[in-house]
LOROLO-562977 format. One record per residue: residue number from 1; residue in one letter; x, y, z of N, C-alpha, C, O, CB in turn. Coordinates in Angstrom, 3 decimals. Glycine has a CB too. Example, Ala and Ser with C-alpha at 12.3 -4.5 7.8 and 13.67 -1.06 7.14 Angstrom:
BEGIN
   nr  rest        nu        nv        nw       cau       cav       caw        cu        cv        cw        ou        ov        ow       cbu       cbv       cbw
    1     a    13.190    -5.690     7.800    12.300    -4.500     7.800    13.200    -3.300     7.800    14.236    -3.319     8.465    11.308    -4.473     9.046
    2     s    12.850    -2.250     7.080    13.670    -1.060     7.140    12.900     0.030     7.870    13.409     1.138     8.039    14.084    -0.598     5.725
***
This chain:
BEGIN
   nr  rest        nu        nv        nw       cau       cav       caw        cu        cv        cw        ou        ov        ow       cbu       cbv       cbw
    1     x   -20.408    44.390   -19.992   -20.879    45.038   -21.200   -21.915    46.116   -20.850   -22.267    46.880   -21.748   -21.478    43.999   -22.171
    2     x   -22.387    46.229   -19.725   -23.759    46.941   -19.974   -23.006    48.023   -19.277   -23.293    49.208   -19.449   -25.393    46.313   -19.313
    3     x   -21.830    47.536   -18.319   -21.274    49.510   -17.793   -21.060    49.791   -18.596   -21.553    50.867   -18.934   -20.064    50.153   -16.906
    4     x   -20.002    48.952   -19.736   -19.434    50.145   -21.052   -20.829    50.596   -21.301   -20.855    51.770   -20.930   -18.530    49.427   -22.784
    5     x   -21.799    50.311   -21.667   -22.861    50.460   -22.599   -23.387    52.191   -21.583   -23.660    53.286   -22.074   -24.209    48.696   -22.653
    6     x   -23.343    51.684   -19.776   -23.765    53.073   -19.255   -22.753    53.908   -19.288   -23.022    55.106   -19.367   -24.271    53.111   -17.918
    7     x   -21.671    53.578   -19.247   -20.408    54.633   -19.513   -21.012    55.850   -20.705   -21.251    57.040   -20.497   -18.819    53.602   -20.286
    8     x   -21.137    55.126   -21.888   -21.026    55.593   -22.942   -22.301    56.545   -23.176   -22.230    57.614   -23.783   -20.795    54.546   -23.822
    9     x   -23.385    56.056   -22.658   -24.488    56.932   -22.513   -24.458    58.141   -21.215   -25.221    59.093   -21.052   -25.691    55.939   -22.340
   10     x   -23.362    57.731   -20.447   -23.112    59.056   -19.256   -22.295    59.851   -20.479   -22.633    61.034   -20.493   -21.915    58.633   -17.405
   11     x   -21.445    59.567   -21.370   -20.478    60.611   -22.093   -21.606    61.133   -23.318   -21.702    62.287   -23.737   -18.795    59.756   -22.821
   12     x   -22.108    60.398   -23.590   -22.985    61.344   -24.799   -23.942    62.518   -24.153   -24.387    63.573   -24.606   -24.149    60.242   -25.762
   13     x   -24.050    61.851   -22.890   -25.328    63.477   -22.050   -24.165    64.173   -21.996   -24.073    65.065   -22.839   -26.392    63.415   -19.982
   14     x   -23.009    63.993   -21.059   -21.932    64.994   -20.915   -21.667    65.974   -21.857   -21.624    67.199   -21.737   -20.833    64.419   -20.785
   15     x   -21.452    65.063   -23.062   -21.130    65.778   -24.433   -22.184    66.692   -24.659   -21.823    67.862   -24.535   -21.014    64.804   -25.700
   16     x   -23.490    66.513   -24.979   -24.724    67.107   -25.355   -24.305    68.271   -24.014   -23.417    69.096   -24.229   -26.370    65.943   -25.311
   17     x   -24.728    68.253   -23.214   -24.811    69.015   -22.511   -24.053    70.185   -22.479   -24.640    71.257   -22.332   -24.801    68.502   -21.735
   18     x   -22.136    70.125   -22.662   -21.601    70.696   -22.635   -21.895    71.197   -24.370   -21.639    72.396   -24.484   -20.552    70.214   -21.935
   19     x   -22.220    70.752   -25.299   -22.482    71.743   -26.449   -23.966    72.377   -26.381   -24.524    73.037   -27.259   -22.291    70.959   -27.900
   20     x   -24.367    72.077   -25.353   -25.742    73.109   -25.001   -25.324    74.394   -24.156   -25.992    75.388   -23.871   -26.994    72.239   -23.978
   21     x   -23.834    74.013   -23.806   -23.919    75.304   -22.921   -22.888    76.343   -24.099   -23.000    77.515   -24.460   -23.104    75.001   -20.955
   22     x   -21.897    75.254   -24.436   -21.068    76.292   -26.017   -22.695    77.065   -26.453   -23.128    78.149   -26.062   -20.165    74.753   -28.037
   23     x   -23.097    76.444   -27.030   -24.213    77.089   -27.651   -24.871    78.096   -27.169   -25.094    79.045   -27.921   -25.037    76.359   -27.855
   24     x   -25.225    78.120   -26.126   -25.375    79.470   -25.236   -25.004    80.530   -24.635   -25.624    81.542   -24.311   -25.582    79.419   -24.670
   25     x   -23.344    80.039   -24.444   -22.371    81.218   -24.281   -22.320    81.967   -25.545   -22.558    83.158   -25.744   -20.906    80.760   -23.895
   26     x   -21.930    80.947   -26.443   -21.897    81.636   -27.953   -23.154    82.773   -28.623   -23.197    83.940   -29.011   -21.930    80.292   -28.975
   27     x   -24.067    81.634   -28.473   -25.335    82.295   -29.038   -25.677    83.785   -28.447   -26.115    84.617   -29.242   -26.590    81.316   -28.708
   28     x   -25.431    84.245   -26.682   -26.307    84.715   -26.165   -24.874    86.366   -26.437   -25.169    87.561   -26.442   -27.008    83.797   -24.491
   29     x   -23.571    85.803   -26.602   -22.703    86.942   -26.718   -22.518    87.323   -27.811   -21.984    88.426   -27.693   -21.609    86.843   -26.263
   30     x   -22.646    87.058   -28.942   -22.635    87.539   -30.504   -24.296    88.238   -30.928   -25.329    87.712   -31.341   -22.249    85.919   -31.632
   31     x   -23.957    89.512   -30.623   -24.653    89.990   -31.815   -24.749    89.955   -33.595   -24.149    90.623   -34.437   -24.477    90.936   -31.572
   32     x   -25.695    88.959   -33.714   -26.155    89.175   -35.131   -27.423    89.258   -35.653   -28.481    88.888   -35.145   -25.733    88.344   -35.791
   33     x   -27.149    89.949   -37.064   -28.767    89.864   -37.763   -28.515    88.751   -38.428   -27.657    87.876   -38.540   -29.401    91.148   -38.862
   34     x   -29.963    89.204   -38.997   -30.373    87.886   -39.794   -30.103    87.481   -41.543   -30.327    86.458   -42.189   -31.906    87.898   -39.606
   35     x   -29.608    88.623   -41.850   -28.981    89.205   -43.184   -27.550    89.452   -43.074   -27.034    89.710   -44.161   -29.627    90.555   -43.606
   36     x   -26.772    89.447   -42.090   -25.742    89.312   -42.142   -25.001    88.841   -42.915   -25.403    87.680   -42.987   -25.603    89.048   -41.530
   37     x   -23.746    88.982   -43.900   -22.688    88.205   -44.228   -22.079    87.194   -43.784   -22.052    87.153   -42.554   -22.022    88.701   -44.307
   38     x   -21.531    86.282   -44.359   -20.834    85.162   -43.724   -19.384    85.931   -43.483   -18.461    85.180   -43.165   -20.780    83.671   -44.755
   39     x   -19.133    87.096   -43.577   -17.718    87.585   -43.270   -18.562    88.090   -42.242   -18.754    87.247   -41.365   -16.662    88.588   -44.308
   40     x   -19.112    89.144   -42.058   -19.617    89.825   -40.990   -19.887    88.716   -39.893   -19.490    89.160   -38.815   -20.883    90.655   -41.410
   41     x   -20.468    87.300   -39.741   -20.367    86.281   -38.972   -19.460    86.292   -38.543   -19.452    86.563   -37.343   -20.540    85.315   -39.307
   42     x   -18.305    86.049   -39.130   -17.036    86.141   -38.622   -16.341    86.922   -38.163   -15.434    86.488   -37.453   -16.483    85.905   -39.121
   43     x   -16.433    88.087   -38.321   -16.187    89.137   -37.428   -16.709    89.284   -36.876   -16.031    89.926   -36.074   -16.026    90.004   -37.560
   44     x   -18.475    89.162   -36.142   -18.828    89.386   -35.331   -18.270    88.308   -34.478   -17.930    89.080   -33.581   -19.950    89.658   -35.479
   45     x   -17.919    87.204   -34.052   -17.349    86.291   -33.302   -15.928    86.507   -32.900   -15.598    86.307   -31.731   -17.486    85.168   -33.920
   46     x   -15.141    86.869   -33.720   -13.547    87.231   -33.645   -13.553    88.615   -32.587   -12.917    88.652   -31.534   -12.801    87.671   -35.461
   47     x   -14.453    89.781   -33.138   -14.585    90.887   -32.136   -14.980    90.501   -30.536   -14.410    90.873   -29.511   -15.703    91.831   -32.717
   48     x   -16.054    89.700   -30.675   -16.390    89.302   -29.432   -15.733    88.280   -28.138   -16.139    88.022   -27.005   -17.375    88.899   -29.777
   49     x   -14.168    87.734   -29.161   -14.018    86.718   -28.468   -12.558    87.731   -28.074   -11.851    87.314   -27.157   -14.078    85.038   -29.240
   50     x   -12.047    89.367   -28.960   -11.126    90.561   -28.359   -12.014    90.782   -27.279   -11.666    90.114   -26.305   -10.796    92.010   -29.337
   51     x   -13.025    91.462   -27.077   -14.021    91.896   -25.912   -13.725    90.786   -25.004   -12.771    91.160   -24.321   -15.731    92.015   -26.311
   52     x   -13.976    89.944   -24.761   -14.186    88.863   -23.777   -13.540    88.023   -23.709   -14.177    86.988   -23.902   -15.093    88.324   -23.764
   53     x   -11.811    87.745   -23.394   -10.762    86.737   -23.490   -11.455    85.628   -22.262   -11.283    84.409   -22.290    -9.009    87.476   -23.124
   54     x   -11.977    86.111   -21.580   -12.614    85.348   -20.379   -13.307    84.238   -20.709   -13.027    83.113   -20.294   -13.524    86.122   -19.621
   55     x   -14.571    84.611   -21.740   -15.877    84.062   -22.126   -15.103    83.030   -23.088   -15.577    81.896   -23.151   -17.114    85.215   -22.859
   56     x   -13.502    83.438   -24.138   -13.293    82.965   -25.370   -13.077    81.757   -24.181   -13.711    80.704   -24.103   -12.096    83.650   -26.626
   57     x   -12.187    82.147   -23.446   -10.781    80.602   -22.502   -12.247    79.690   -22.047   -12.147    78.463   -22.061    -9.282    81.397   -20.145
   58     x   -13.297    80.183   -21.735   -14.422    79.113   -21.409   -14.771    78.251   -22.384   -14.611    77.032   -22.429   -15.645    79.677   -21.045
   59     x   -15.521    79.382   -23.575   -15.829    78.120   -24.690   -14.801    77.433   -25.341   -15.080    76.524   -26.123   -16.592    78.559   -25.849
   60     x   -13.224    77.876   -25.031   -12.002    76.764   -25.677   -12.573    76.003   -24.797   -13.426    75.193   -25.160   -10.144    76.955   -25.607
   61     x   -12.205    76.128   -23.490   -12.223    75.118   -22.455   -13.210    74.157   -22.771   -12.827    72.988   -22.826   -12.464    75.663   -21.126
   62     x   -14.670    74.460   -23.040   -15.404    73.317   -23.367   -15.398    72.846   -24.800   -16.020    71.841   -25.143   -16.690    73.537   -22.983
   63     x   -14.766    73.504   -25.545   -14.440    72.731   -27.350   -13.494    71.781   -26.757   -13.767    70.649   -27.156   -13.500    73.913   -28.942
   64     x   -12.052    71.799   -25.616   -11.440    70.612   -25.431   -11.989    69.763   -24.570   -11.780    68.550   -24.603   -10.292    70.763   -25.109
   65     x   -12.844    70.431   -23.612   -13.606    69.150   -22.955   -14.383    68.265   -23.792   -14.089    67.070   -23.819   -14.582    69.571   -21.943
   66     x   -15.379    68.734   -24.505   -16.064    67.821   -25.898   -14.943    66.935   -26.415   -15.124    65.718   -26.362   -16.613    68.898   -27.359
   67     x   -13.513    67.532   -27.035   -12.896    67.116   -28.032   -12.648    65.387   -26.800   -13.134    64.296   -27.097   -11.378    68.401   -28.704
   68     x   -12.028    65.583   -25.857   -11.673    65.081   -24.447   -12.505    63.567   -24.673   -12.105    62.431   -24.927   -12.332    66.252   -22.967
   69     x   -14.060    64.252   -24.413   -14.996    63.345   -24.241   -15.621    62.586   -25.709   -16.554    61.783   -25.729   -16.041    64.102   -23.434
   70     x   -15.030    62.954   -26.610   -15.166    62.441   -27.725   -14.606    61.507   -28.092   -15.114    60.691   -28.860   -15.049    63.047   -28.402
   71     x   -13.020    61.390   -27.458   -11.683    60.110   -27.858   -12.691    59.589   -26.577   -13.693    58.946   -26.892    -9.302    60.428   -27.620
   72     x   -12.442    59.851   -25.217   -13.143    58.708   -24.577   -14.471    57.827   -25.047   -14.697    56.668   -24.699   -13.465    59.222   -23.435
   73     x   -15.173    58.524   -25.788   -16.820    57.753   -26.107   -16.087    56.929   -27.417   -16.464    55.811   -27.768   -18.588    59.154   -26.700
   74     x   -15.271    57.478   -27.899   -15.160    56.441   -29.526   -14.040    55.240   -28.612   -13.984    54.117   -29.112   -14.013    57.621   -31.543
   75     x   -13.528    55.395   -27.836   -11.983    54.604   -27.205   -13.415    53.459   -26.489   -13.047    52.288   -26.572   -10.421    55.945   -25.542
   76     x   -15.033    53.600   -25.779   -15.510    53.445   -24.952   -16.520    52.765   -26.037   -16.751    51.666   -25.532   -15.660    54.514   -23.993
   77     x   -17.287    52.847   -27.336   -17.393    52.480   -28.281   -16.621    51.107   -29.289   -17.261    50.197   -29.816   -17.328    53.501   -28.522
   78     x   -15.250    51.277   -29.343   -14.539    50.481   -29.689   -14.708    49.417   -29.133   -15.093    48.384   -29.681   -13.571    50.801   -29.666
   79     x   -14.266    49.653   -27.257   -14.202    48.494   -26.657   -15.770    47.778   -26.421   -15.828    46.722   -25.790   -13.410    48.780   -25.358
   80     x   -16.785    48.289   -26.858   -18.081    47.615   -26.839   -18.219    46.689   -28.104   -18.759    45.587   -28.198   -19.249    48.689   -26.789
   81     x   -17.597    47.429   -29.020   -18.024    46.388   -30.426   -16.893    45.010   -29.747   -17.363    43.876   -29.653   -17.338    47.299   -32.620
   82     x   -15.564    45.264   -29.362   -14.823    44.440   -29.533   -15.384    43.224   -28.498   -15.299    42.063   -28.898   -13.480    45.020   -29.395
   83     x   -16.144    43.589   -26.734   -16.930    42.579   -26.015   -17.762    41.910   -26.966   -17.872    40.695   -27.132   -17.767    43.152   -24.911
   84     x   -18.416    42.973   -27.657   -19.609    42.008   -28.655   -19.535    41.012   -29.064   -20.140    40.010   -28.683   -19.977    42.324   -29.735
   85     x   -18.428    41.157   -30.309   -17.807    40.539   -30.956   -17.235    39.247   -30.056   -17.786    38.157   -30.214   -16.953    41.428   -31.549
   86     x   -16.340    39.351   -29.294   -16.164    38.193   -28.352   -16.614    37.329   -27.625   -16.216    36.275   -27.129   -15.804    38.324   -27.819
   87     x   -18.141    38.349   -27.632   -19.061    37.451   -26.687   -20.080    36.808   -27.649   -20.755    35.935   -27.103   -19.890    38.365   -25.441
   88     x   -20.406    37.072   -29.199   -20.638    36.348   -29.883   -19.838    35.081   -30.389   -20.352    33.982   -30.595   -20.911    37.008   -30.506
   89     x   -18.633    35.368   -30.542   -17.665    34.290   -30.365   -17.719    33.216   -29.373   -17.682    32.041   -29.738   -16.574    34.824   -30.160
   90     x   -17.784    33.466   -28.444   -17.854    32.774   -27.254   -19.450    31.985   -27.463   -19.437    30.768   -27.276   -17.663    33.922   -25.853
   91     x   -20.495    32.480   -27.753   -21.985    32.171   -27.888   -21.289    31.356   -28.871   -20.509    30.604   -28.287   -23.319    33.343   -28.266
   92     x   -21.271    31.255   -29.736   -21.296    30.335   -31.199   -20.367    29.246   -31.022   -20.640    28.148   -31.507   -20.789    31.191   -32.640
   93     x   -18.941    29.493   -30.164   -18.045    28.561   -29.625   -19.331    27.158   -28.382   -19.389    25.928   -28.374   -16.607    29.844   -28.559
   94     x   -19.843    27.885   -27.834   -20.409    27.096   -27.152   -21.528    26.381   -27.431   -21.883    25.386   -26.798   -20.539    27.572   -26.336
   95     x   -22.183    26.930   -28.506   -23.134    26.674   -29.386   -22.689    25.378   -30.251   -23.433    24.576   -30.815   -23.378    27.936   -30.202
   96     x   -21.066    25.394   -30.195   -21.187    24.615   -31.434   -19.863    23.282   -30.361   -19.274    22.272   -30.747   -20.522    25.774   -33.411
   97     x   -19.887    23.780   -29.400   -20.013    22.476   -28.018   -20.624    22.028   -27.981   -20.267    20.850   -27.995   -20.087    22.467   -26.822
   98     x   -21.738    22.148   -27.919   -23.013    21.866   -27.373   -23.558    20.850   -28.686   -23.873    19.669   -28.540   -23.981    23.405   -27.018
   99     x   -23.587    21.610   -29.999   -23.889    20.700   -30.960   -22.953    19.327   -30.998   -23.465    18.214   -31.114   -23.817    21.456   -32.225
  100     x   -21.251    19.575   -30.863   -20.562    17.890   -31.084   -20.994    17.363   -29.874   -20.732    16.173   -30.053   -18.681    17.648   -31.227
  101     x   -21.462    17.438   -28.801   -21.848    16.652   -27.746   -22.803    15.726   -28.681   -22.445    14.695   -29.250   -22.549    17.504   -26.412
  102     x   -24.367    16.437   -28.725   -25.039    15.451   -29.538   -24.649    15.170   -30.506   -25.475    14.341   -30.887   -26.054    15.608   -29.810
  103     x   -23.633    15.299   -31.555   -23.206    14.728   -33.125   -22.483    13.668   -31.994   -22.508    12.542   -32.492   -22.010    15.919   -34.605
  104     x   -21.960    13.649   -30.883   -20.654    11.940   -30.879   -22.000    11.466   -30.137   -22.053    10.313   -30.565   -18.447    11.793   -29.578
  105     x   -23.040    11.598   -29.362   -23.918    10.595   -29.242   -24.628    10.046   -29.920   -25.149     8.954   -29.693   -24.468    10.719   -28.673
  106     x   -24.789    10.880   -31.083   -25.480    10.215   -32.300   -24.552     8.786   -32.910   -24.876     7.636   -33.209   -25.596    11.514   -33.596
  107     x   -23.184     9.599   -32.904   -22.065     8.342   -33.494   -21.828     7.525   -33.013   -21.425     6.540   -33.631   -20.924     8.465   -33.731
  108     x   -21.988     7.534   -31.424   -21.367     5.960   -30.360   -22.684     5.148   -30.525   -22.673     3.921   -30.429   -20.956     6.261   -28.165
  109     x   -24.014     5.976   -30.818   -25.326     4.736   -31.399   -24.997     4.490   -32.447   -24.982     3.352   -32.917   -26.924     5.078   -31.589
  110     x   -24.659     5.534   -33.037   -24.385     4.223   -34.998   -22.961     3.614   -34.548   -23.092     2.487   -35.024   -23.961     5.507   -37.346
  111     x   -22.024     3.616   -34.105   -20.948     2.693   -33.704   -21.953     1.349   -32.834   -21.854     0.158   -33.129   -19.639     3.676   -32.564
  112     x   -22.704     1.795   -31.954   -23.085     0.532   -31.108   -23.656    -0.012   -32.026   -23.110    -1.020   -32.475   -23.937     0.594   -29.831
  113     x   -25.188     0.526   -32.756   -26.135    -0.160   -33.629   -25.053    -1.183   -35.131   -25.386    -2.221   -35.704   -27.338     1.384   -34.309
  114     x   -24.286    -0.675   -35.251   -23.134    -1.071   -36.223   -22.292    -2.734   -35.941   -21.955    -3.616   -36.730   -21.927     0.271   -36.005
  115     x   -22.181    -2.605   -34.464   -21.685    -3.283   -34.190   -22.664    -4.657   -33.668   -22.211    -5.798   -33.578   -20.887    -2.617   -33.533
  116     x   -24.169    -4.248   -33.336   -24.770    -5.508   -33.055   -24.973    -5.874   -34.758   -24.924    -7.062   -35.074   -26.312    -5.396   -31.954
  117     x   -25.167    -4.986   -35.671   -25.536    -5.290   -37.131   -24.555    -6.609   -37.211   -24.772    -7.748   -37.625   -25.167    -3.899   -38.375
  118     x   -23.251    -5.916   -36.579   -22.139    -6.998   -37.386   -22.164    -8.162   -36.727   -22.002    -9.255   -37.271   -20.530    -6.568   -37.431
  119     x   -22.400    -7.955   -35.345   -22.820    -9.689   -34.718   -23.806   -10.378   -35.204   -23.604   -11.592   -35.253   -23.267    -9.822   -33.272
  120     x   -25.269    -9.827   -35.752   -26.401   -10.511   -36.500   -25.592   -10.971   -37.462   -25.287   -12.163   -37.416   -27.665    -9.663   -37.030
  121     x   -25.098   -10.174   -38.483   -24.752   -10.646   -39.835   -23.423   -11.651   -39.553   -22.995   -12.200   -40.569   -24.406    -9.267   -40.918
  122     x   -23.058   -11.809   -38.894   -22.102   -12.815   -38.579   -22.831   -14.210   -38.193   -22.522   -15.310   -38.652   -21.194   -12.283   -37.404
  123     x   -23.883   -13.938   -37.235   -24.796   -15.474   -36.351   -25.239   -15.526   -37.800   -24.697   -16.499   -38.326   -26.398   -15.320   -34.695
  124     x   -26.217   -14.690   -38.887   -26.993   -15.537   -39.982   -26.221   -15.654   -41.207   -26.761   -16.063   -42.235   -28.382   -14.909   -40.375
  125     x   -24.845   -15.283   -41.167   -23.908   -16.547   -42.088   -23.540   -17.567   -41.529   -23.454   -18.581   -42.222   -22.615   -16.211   -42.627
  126     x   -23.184   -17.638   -40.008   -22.957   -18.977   -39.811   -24.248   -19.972   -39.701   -24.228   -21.203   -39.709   -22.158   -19.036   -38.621
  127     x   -25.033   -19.365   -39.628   -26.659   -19.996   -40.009   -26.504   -20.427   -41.319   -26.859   -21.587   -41.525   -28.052   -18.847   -39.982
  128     x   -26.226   -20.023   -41.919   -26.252   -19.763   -43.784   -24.812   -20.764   -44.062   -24.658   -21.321   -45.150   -25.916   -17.505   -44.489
  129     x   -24.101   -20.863   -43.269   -23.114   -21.922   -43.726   -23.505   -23.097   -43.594   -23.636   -23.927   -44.494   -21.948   -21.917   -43.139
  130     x   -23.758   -23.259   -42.222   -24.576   -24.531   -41.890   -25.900   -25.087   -42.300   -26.130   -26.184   -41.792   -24.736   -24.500   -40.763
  131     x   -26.890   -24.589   -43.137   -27.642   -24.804   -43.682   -27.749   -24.902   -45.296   -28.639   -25.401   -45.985   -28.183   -24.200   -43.150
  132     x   -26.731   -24.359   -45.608   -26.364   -23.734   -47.199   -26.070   -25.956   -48.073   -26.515   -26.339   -49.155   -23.936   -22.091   -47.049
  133     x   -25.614   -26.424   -47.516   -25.427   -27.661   -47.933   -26.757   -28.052   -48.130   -27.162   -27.764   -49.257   -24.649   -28.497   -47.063
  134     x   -27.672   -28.682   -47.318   -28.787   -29.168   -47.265   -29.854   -28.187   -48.106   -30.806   -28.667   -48.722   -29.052   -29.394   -45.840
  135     x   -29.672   -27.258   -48.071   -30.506   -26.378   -48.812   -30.344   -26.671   -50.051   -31.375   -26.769   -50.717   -30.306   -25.048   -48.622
  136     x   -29.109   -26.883   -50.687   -28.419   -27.033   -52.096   -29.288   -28.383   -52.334   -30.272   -28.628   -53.032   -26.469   -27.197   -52.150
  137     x   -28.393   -29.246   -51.336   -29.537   -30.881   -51.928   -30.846   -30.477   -52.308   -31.182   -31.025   -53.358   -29.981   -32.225   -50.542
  138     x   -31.764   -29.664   -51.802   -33.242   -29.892   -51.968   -33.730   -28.862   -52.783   -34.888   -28.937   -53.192   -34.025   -29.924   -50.671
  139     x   -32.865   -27.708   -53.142   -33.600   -26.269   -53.960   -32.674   -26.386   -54.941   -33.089   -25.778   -55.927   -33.640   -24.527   -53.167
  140     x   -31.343   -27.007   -55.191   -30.660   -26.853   -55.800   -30.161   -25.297   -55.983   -29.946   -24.825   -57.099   -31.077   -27.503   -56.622
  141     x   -29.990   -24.508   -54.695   -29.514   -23.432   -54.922   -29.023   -22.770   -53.590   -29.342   -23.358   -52.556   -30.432   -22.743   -55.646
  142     x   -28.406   -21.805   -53.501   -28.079   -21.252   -52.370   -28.842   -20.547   -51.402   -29.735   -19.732   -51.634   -27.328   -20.630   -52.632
  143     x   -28.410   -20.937   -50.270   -29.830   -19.943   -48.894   -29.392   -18.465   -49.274   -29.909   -17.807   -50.177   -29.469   -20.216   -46.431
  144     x   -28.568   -18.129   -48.614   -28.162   -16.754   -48.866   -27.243   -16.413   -49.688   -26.911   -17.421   -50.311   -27.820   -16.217   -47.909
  145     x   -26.597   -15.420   -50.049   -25.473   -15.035   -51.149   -25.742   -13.489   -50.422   -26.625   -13.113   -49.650   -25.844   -15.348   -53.241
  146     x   -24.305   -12.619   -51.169   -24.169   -11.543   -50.626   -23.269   -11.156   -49.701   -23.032    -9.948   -49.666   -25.037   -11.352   -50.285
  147     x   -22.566   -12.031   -48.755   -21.772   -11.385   -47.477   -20.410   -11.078   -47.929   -19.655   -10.669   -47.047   -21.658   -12.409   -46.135
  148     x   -19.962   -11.182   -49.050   -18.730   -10.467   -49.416   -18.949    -9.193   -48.961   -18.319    -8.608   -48.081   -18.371   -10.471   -50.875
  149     x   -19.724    -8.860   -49.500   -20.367    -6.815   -49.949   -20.832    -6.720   -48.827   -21.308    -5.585   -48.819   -21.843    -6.247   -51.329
  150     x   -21.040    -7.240   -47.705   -21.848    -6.346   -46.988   -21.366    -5.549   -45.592   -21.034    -6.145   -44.567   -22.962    -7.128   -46.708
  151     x   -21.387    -4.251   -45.724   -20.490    -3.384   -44.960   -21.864    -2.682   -44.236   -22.979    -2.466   -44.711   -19.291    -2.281   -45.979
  152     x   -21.386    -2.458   -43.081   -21.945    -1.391   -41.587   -21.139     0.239   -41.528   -20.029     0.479   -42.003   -21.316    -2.386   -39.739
  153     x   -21.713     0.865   -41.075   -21.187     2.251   -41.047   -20.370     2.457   -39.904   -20.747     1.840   -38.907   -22.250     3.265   -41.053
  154     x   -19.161     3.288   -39.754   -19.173     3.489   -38.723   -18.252     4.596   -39.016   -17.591     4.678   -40.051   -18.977     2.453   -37.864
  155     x   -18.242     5.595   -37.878   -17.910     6.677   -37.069   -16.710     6.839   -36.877   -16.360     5.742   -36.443   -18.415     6.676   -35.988
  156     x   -15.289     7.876   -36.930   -14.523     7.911   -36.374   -14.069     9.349   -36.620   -14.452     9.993   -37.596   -13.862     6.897   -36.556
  157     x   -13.009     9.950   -35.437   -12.568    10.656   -35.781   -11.296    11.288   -35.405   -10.969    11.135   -34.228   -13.286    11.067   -35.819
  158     x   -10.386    12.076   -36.283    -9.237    12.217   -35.806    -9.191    13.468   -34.341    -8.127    13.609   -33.740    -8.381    12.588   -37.161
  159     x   -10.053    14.026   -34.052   -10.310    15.035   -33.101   -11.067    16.302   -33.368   -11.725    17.049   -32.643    -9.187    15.383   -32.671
  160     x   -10.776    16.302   -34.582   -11.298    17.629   -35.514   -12.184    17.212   -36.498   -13.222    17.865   -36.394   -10.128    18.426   -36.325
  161     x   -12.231    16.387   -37.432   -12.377    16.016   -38.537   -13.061    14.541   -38.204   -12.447    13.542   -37.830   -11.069    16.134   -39.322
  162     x   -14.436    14.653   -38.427   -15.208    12.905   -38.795   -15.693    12.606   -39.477   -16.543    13.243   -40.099   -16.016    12.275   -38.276
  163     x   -15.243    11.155   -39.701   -15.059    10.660   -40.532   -16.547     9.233   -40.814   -16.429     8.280   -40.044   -13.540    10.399   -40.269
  164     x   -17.609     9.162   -41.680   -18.191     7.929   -42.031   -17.485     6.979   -42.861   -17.071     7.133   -44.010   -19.305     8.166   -42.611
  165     x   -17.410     5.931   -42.068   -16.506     5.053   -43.155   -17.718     3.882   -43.344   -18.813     4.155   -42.852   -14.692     4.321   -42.433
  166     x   -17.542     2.482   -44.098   -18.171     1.456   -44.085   -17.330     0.722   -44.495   -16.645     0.797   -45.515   -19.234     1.412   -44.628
  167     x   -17.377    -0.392   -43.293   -16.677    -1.497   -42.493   -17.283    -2.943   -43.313   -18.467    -3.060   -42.996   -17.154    -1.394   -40.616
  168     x   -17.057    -3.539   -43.813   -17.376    -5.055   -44.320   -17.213    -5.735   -43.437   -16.353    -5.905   -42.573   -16.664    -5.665   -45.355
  169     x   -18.674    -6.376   -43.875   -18.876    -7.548   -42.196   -18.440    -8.984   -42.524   -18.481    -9.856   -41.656   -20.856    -7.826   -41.532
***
């Protein structure tokens, strides 16, 4: 990116340069005043360029060298926006690598943390089964209640697309 970038700044001096010198061939071989007509402009240039077929074939020559160096700087231009563009692509592609790395480590801890949840809540119903009798004799009521409903989160995904679901323990 940065040759296109010096490319393009070698063609804009080129350019400048060569309309510094049009400008001086031009300027320094036309006699005009300062009250002149805009027809008389024009004839004074048309006469001067009968006088001097030499001087005219130069300044063509550098109107097509400009014209020349003009498709190259816009052709040299183009292909800079289009690196840009790609290489912002590429930045934001990797940028957003970089982000699902930490989003699935975040998820294999809520998958792990999920999954000791579901071994606790499994050991303190079978706590809760085995105690739930004797408890009844003496409180006349239940230790725990609730483990129908009770669901853990967890993580999945088809490759593209993830998914939070909640899992009943």
């Amino acid at each position: 990116m940065d040759r296109i970038q010096a490319e393009i700044a070698t063609l804009k001096s080129q350019i400048q340069v060569l309309q510094q010198e049009r400008a001086a061939l031009t300027i320094n071989n036309v006699n005009l005043a300062e009250n002149d007509s805009p027809l008389a402009i024009v004839e004074a240039y048309r006469r001067q360029a009968r006088e001097n077929p030499q001087l005219s074939a130069e300044i063509r020559g550098i109107d097509d060298a400009v014209a020349a160096l003009e498709l190259q700087l816009q052709q040299k231009q183009a292909q800079l926006t289009h690196w840009q563009i790609q290489s912002r692509q590429i930045t934001q592609q990797q940028q957003l690598e970089e982000a699902k790395k930490v989003a699935q480590v975040h998820a294999q801890r809520i998958n792990q943390l999920a999954a000791e949840l579901a071994t606790e809540i499994r050991l303190l119903k079978a706590c809760a089964d085995e105690l739930s009798p004797m408890y009844w004799q003496v409180y006349y009521k239940p230790f725990i209640t609730g483990f129908k409903t009770i669901s853990v989160p967890h993580v999945r995904s088809d490759g593209e697309v993830w998914t939070i679901v909640n899992r009943i323990v």
